[in-house]
C-alpha positions in Angstrom: 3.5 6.5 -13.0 0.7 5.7 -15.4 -2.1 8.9 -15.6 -5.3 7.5 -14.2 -8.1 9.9 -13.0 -6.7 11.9 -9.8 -8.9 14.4 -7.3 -7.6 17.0 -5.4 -9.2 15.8 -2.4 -8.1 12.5 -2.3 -4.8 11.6 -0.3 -4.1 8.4 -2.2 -3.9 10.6 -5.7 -1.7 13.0 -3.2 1.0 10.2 -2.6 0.4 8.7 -6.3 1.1 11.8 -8.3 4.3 12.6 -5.7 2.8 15.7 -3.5 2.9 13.6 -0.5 6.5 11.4 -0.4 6.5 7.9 0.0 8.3 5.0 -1.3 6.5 3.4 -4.5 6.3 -0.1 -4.1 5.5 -0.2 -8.0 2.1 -0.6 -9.7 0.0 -2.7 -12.3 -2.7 -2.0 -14.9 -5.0 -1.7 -11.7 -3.5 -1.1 -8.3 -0.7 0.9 -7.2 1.4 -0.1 -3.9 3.3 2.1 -2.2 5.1 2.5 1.7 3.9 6.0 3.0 6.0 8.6 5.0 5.3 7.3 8.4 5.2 3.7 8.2 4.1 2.0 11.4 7.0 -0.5 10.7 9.6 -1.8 7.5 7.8 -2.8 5.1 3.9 -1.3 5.9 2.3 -1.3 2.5 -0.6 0.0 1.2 -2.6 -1.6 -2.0 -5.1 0.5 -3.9 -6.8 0.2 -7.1 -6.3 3.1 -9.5 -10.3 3.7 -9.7 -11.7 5.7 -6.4 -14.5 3.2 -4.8 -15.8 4.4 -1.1 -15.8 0.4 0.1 -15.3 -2.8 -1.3 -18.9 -3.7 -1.9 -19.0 -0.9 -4.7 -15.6 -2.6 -6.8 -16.7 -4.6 -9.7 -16.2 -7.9 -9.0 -13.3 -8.7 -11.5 -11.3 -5.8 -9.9 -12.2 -6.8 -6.4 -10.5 -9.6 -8.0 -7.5 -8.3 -9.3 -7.2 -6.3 -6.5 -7.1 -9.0 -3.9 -4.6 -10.7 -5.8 -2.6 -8.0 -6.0 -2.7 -7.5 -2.1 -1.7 -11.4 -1.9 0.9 -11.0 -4.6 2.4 -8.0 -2.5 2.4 -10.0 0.6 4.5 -12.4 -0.4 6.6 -9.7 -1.9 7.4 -8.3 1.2 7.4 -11.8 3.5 10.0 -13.0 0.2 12.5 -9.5 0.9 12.6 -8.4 5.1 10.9 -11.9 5.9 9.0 -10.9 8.8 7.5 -13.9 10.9 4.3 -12.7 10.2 2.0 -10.4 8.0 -0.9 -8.8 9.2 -3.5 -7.7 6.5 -5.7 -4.8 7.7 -8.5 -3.5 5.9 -9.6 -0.1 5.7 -12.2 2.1 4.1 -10.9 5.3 2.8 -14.1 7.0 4.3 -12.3 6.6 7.6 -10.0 9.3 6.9 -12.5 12.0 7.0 -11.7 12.4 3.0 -14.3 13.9 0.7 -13.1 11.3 -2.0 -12.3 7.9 -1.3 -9.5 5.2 -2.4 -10.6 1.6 -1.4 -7.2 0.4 0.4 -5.6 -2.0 2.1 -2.6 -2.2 4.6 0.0 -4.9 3.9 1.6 -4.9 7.7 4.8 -7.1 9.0 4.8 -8.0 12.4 7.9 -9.2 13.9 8.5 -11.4 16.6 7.5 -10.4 20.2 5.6 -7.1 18.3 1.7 -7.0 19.6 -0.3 -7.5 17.0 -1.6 -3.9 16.5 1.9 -2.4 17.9 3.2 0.4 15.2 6.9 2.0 15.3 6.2 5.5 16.7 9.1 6.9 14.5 9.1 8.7 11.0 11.1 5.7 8.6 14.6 6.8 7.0 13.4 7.8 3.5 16.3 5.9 1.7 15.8 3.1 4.0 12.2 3.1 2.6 13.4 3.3 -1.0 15.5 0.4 -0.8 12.9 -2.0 0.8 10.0 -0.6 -1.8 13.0 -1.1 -4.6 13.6 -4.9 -2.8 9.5 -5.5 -2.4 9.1 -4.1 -6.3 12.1 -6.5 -8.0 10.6 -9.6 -6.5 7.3 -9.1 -7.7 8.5 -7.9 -10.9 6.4 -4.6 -11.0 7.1 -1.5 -12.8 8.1 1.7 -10.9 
């Protein structure tokens, strides 16, 4: 991973620097995607841009940019390698969390068929399984690890 500002309060910078497990979906000069520990279903990404920002309104506008491409790009990542018959994108602000510092993210979410929209897996993912989807997700958009 590429050093970029981290906080010890911030759960993104957690997962990023390898505290927290997940599956790293891979990264570019501005975002970082990666599948956490307890995805809500195969495939559930989350997009965030390496700079902390409380809400979207405070991103520049050519990262808001950059980063909304990004979450596009990864879409189609992940529609391209499990093709899901649908992708759900969910935005949330990091202030949610109850965090003292805050990552701008958004969730990347596949639903399948006859899944309700906002139905999530209850079950902790099979880590290797994760791996191997994030490794599938990362060699179609061509991102480094």
């Amino acid at each position: 991973m590429a050093e970029y500002p981290t906080d010890p309060n911030c759960i993104f910078c957690k997962i990023v620097s390898g505290e927290i497990p997940a599956a790293i979906v891979g990264q570019t000069d501005h975002v970082f995607a990666f599948m956490d520990a307890f995805p809500s279903s195969r495939g559930h990404t989350l997009v965030i841009p390496k700079a902390h920002y409380p809400n979207l309104l405070e991103m520049p506008t050519d990262l808001l940019q950059t980063f909304i491409a990004s979450v596009q790009e990864v879409a189609g990542a992940i529609q391209a390698a499990i093709q899901p018959h649908g992708i759900a994108l969910t935005q949330f602000n990091g202030e949610a969390a109850g965090q003292t510092v805050f990552h701008y993210h958004q969730h990347i979410i596949p639903r399948w068929e006859g899944q309700d929209r906002r139905s999530h897996g209850k079950d902790q993912a099979d880590p290797e399984e994760l791996k191997a989807v994030a490794a599938e997700i990362r060699a179609k958009l061509g991102w480094e690890a």
